[in-house]
C-alpha positions in Angstrom: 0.0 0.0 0.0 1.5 3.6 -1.0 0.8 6.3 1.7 2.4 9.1 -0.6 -0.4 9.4 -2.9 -2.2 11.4 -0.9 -0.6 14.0 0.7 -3.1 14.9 3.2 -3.1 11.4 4.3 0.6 11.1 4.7 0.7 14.7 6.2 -2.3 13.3 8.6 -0.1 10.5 9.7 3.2 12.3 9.9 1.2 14.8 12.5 -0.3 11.7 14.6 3.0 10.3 15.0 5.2 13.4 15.3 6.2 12.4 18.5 8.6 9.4 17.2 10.3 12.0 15.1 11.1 14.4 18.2 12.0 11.5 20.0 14.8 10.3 17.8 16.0 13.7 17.1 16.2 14.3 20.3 18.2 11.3 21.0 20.6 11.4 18.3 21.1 15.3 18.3 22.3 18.1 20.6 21.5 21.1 19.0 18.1 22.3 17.6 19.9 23.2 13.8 20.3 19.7 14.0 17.3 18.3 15.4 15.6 20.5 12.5 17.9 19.2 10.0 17.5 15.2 10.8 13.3 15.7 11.4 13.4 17.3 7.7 15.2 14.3 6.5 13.3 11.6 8.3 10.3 12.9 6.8 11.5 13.3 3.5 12.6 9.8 3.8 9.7 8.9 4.2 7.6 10.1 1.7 10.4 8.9 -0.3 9.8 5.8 0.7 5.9 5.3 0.9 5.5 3.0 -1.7 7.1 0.2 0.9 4.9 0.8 3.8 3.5 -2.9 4.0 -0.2 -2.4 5.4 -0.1 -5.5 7.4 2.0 -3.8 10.1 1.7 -0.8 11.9 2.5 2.6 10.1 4.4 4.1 13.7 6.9 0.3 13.3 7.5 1.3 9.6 8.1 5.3 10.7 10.0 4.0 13.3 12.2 1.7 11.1 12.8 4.4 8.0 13.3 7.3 10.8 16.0 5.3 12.6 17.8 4.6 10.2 17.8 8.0 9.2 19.2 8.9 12.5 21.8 6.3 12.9 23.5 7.9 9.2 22.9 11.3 10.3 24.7 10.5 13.5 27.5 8.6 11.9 28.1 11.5 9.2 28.3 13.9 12.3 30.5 12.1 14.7 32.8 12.1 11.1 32.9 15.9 11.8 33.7 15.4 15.6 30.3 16.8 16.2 29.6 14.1 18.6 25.9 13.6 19.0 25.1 12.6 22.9 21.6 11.7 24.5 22.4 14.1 27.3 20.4 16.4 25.1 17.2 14.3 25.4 14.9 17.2 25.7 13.8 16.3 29.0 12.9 19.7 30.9 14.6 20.1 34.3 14.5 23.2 35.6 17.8 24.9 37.2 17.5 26.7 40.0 19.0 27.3 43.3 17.7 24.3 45.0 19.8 21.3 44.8 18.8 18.4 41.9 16.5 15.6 43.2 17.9 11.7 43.6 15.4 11.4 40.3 16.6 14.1 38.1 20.1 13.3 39.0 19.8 9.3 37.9 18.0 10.6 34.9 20.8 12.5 33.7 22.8 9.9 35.2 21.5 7.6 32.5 21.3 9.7 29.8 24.6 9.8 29.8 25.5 6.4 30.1 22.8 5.9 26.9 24.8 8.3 24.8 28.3 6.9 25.6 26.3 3.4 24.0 26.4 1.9 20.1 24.1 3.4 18.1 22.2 -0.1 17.7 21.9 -0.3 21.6 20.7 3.3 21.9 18.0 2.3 19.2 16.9 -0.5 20.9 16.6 1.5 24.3 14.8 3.8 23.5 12.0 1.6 21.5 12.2 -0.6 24.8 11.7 2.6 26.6 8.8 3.6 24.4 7.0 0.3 25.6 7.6 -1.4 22.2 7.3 -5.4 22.1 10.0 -7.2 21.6 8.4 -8.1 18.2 8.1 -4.4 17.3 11.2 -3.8 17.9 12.7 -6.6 16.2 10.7 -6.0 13.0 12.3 -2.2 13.2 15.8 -2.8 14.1 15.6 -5.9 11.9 17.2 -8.2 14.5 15.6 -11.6 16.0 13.0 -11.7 19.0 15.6 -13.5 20.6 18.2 -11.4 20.3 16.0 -8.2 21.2 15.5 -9.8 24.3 18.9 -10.5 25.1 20.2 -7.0 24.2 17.5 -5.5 27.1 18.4 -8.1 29.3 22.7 -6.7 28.7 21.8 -3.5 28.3 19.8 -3.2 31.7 22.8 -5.3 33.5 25.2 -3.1 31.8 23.5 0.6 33.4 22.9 -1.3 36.5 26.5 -2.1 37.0 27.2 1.8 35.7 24.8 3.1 38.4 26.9 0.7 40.8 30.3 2.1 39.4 29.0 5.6 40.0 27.9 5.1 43.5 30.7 3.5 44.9 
């Protein structure tokens, strides 16, 4: 089934799913030029690419799929430049102010940063795992086995865990 032939209807979906696009550009970039760049790019993508979107799965696994892969070049074309990209970015809205960070906001930014020092395949499958995807989803948009998803969480949880250890001691 070809979304693009309609632009209204591709515009319609782009707008209902808008929030996978700010989510990966805000993972993969630290600075709004960029964020703007990659978005304009993922979108272009996919209209590009509307004539693949298989109907018998969902069109936010497909986005999430062309989108990502968008992201992972972008990122790999910048960190070329030394413009490393870090998930420290994530726009994730904590307020400074006088008063001393919270426990929370401090392991928050504690794992953001040990997200971004990740591989860019780990990062991906973080942050579907962290936007409740099933391990099914997020196979069929990474492209990697059930199996496999599952053991990546499984390492990548141990792995922060014995980070958050690391840091506290």
């Amino acid at each position: 089934m070809e979304i693009t032939g309609d632009k209204a209807t591709f515009l319609a979906l782009i707008e209902q799913n808008k929030g996978i696009i700010i989510k990966i550009c805000n993972s993969y970039c630290k600075n709004k030029n960029d964020r703007e760049d990659l978005a304009q790019e993922m979108i272009y993508q996919l209209w590009r690419s509307g004539q693949s979107f298989n109907a018998d799965y969902k069109f936010s696994t497909w986005m999430y799929r062309v989108a990502l892969n968008v992201a992972i070049s972008f990122y790999r074309q910048h960190k070329q430049l030394n413009n490393n990209v870090a998930l420290s970015e994530w726009h994730i809205e904590i307020e400074d102010g006088p008063e001393e960070h919270t426990d929370k906001e401090n392991n928050i930014h504690l794992l953001q940063q040990f997200i971004s020092e990740m591989k860019e395949l780990d990062k991906a499958v973080l942050l579907l795992w962290s936007d409740s995807k099933s391990y099914r989803e997020i196979s069929e948009i990474i492209g990697i086995s059930e199996t496999n998803v599952a053991t990546k969480i499984s390492r990548l949880k141990d792995k922060l865990k014995q980070k958050f250890n690391q840091h506290q001691q």
